[in-house]
RODO-660310 format. One record per residue (C-alpha): x, y, z. Coordinates in steps of 0.1 Angstrom, whole numbers, plus 5000, padded with zeros to 4 digits. Layout:
BEGIN
XYZ...
***
This chain:
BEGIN
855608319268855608279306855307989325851907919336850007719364848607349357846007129371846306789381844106499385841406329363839106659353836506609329835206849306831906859282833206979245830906999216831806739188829606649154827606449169826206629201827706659237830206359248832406349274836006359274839206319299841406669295844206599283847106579307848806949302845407079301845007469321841307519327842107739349843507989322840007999301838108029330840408329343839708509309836108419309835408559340837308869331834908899303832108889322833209169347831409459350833409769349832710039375832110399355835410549369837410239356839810339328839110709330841610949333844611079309848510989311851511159293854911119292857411389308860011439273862811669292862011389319862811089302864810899280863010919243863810709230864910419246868210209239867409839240868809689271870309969283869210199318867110499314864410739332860910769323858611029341855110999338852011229347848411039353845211339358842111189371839411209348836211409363834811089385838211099405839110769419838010689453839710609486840810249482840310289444844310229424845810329394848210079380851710109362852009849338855609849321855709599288855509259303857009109272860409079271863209229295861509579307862809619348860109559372859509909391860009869425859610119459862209949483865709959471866810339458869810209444868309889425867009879391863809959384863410199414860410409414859210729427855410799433854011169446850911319443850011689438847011709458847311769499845611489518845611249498847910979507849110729485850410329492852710159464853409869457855009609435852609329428854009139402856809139375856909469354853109579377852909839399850009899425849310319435846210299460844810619469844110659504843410969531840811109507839811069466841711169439839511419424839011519389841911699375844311599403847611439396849911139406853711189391855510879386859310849378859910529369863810449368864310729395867310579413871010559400870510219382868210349363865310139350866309869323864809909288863209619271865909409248863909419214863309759197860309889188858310179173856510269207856810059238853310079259854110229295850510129304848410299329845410139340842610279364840710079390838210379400836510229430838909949445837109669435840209469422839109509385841409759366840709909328843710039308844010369294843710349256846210649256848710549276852110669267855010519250858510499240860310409212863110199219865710169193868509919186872209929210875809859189876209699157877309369166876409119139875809129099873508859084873508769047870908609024870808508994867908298971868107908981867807818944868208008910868607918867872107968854873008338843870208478867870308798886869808748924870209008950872108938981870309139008872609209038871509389072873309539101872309409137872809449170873409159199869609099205869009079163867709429167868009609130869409989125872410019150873810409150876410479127875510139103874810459075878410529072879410169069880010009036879509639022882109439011880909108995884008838985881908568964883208208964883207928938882707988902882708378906885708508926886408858940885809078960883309398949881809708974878209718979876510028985876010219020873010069043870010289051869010379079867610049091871409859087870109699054871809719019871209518989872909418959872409278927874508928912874808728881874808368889877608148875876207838851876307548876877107468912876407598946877108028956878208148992879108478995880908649027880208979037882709289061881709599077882809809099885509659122885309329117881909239114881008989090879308719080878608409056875608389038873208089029874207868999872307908968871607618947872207708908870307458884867107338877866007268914862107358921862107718936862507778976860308008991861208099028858708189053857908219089854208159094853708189131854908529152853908769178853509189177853009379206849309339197849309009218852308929240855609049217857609349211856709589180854109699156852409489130854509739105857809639125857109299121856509269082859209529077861409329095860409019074860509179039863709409047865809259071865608879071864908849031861808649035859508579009856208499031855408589066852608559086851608789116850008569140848808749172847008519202843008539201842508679239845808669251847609029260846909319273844609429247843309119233841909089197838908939201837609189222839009469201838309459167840309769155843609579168842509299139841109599115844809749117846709439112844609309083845309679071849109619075849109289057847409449029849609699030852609449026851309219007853009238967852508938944855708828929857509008956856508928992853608749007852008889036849008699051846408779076846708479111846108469145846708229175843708009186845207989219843107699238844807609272843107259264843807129235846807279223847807619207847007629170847407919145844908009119846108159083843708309061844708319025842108559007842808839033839308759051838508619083837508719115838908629152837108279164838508299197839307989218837308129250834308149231832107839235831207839198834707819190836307599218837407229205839207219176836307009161834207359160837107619145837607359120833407349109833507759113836307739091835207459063835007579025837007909034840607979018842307909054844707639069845007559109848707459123849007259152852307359173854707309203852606989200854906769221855206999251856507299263853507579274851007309265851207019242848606929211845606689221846506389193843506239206841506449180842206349143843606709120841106769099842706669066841506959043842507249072845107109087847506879064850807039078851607039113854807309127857507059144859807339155859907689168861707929193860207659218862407369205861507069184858206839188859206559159860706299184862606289214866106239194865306609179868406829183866907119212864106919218860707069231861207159272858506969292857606719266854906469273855706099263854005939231853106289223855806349196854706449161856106129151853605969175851006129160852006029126851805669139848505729144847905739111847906119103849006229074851106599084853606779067856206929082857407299088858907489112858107869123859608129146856708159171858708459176857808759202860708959196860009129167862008919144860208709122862708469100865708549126864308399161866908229167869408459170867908519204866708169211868607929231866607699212866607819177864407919155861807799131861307849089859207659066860707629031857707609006858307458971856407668946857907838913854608128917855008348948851408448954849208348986846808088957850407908953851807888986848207748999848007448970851807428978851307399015847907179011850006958990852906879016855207038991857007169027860007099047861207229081864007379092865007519132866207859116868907789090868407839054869607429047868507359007866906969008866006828978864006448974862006268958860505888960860105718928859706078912857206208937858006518956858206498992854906499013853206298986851405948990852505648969851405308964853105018980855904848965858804598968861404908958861305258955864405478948864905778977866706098959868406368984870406628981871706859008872807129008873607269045874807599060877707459083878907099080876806829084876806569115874106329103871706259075869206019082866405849069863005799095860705539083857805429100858805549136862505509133865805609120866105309095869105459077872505699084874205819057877905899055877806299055879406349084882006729081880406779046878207069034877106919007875606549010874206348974872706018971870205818957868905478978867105188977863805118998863204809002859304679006857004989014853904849031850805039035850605279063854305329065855905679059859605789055861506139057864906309059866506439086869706639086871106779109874607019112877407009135876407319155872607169159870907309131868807079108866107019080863206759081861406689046858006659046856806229046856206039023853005879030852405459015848705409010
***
């Protein structure tokens, strides 16, 4: 997401609580400047010639389709519908703003992103401009544009080329929007054009395994070919063949079958009786890859998911098909969660139900019991109080948007919301676009998880490895716990790039999966797993943490006492830098781990007082780590 503008000073704003009107102080990275914006854009009224008009694509003119991040030419016709556009009236070029499209420009031939504009009808005289990144401004001038009349635009018209967007996709919008009688207040075209983009050079494999399986169990090790950005189905990835060399108890080294056309291949394994599995993986010339451990024995099942991501329905790259096929096929995930922003985008969902139809149609579509768990989301994007996504787990639910007054504190989703099969995530609650208003208590039935990393960096202290960017002191998850709040922890991509359970291959800041502890994959067991804290976090790898207090699994409450045993196990990706145990705002405890992937112990706390909690944190050499869930003393 895009920086955006703050406001500074002591505002004031009347919310809607329980028990009437009060008022409150914003909180301090408040943005009322945003949901006034959209308001106001709500309340426009359109002029009749607004949004009328047809545009097409030019094939032997362009590049169909696309290759991500690389130059290309795109040559697009707009006809003016039968109400013309009038002088001063503009029609708009809007190229993808989300994520790497070039900005078309009218000054430098030879630059990127150059951009020729003519129009087919004598006298009338057109003035372009660029107005902002990836926006282009055509005003019609010397006379109207009548019905029927073209404008030609060649976007990418210079040598350079114009630069394709990084992320692949089905169809990439090239969005035209009409502003019929130069009042300021453009309407997109619902048929604007588009262009697939499809992935560059295979660059990368990535391998997956289960996190935990019984002895003498078959598992299948799914395996996909990528390109630099994580795109899936690089040319050429069909004639390549997988090579799997399994370590530890079962050695060798056996071919795998050819990948489809998506760069993906799976294969089938018989675990060995006891221990931990890696397996390695070749293709092509020199490509290869470890994948994550698997844990054989009688651990409680792992279930990976990413519950928080971005389609091109809101402001990321792809389809709300691309994105569960991504998460099924590519990155081996066994729940995702499409979770497009309320009235943020181009087109935004709570002003166009058939965007919300279609995905709830997808998710249906994806959705298999025992197989993969797809479930319906969206972002409740308040620019006050914090972003928070909304999961429904009973397919229903309808867009409560944040810029509706009904809907507009967190107080009022959650009483929309009560009785219903849904849960509420707070996250990027310590900073970054805008952090989480602790002020207001979660609600305990909707809300007993909060997500403490995503592509925007980690919110669960200020120690974090990639912490949050622009955090806001005392506003730490682990703050909020001292508050009293009783959250779970788990992490999710927040990804807009199309790659839900793999953000951070493209994240300077990794990633985000929550690992969910139920032996049932259905949407009933994940929600009574997730209600119960039976979560932990990771910032994107596939790290196995086991504990327990006393017998308890992790994110349960427990009485005090003068000694309770703490059971871990770790089982971690790349070697471990530190394992540590935070109780009651602090690391209280570092165990000696330190260059081991493996990391077993059982300890001794001593005198668990009410209102204290205590987790795990470890974290790898190269920065990736796992937080359990807390245990809570009541």
């Amino acid at each position: 997401m895009k920086a955006y503008p703050r406001i500074l000073g002591q505002l004031v704003v009347l919310i809607v609580v329980a028990c009437g009107i009060e008022e409150e102080p914003l909180p301090p990275t408040a943005q009322p400047e945003i949901p006034a914006m959209l308001r106001a854009d709500l309340e426009a009224l359109a002029d009749p010639a607004d949004g009328k008009g047809s545009a097409w694509l030019v094939p032997s003119g362009s590049d169909v389709p696309a290759v991500a991040s690389q130059a290309g030419r795109w040559e697009i016709v707009f006809e003016a519908a039968e109400s013309g556009i009038g002088v001063g009236g503009a029609v708009y070029l809007q190229i993808s703003p989300f994520w790497g499209w070039s900005t078309p420009q009218v000054v430098a031939p030879q630059a990127v992103g150059f951009t020729e504009v003519t129009a087919s009808a004598d006298g009338v005289e057109l003035e372009v401009a660029t107005l902002d990144e990836q926006l282009l401004r055509i005003v019609v001038g010397g006379r109207p544009l009548a019905g029927g009349e073209r404008i030609r635009i060649v976007y990418g018209a210079g040598p350079a080329g114009a630069r394709a967007d990084r992320f692949a996709e089905s169809h990439s919008r090239l969005w035209i929007a009409v502003d019929g009688d130069g009042d300021g207040r453009r309407v997109l075209l619902g048929d604007s054009p588009s262009v697939p983009v499809v992935a560059g050079d295979a660059a990368r494999l990535v391998l997956h395994l289960p996190s935990t399986a019984r002895p003498g169990q078959r598992v299948e090790v799914t395996a996909a070919v990528l390109d630099a950005s994580g795109n899936a189905g690089p040319a050429g990835v069909g004639e390549m063949n997988l090579q799997i060399a399994v370590d530890g108890a079962v050695p060798g080294t056996t071919p795998g079958a050819g990948f489809d056309e998506r760069g993906v291949a799976a294969q089938l394994m018989e675990v060995p009786e006891s221990g931990v599995l890696r397996v390695r993986g070749t293709v092509g010339d020199g490509i290869d890859a470890a994948s994550n451990p698997l844990v054989v024995g009688d651990s409680p099942r792992i279930l990976w998911a990413d519950l928080h991501g971005h389609s091109a329905l809101s402001d990321g790259t792809g389809s709300p098909g691309d994105y569960l096929a991504y998460a099924r096929d590519v990155a081996a995930l066994d729940v995702v969660a499409l979770t497009d922003h309320d009235h943020w985008g181009l087109e935004p969902l709570a002003t166009h139900p058939e965007l919300w139809d279609e995905t709830r149609r997808q998710i249906e579509l994806f959705n298999e019991p025992g197989r993969f768990v797809a479930l319906a989301g969206y972002e409740w994007t308040s620019w006050i109080y914090g972003h928070r996504h909304v999961l429904y787990f009973d397919g229903e639910g309808e867009i409560l948007s944040s810029v509706d007054p009904r809907y507009e504190h967190p107080r009022q989703l959650w009483r929309a919301l009560r009785g219903t099969a849904t849960l509420t995530f707070a996250h990027h609650s310590a900073g970054g676009p805008i952090a989480t208003d602790w002020r207001i208590p979660p609600d305990p039935e909707l809300e007993p998880v909060t997500e403490i990393v995503s592509v925007h960096g980690s919110s669960e202290a200020p120690d974090s490895p990639f912490s949050i960017y622009r955090p806001l002191p005392g506003n730490f998850v682990r703050d909020a716990l001292g508050r009293g709040y009783r959250l779970g922890f788990l992490g999710s991509g927040d990804s807009h790039d199309g790659h839900p359970g793999l953000a951070q291959l493209a994240s300077p800041r990794g990633g985000g999966l929550a690992a969910i502890l139920s032996e049932e994959l259905t949407r009933e067991s994940v929600l009574e797993a997730v209600r119960a804290r039976r979560v932990y976090a990771t910032n994107g790898p596939r790290i196995v943490l086991e504990t327990e207090l006393d017998g308890h699994p992790m994110g349960a409450s427990v009485r005090p006492r003068d000694r309770a045993e703490l059971a871990l196990g770790i089982t971690a990706v790349q070697p471990l830098s530190t394992v540590e145990i935070v109780r009651a705002g602090r690391v209280a405890e570092e165990l000696e781990c330190g260059g081991l992937l493996e990391c077993r112990g059982r300890l001794q706390v001593i005198d668990l007082e009410a209102g204290e909690y205590v987790y795990i944190r470890a974290i790898q050499t190269d920065g990736g780590a796992a937080w359990s869930s807390p245990f809570f003393v009541d």
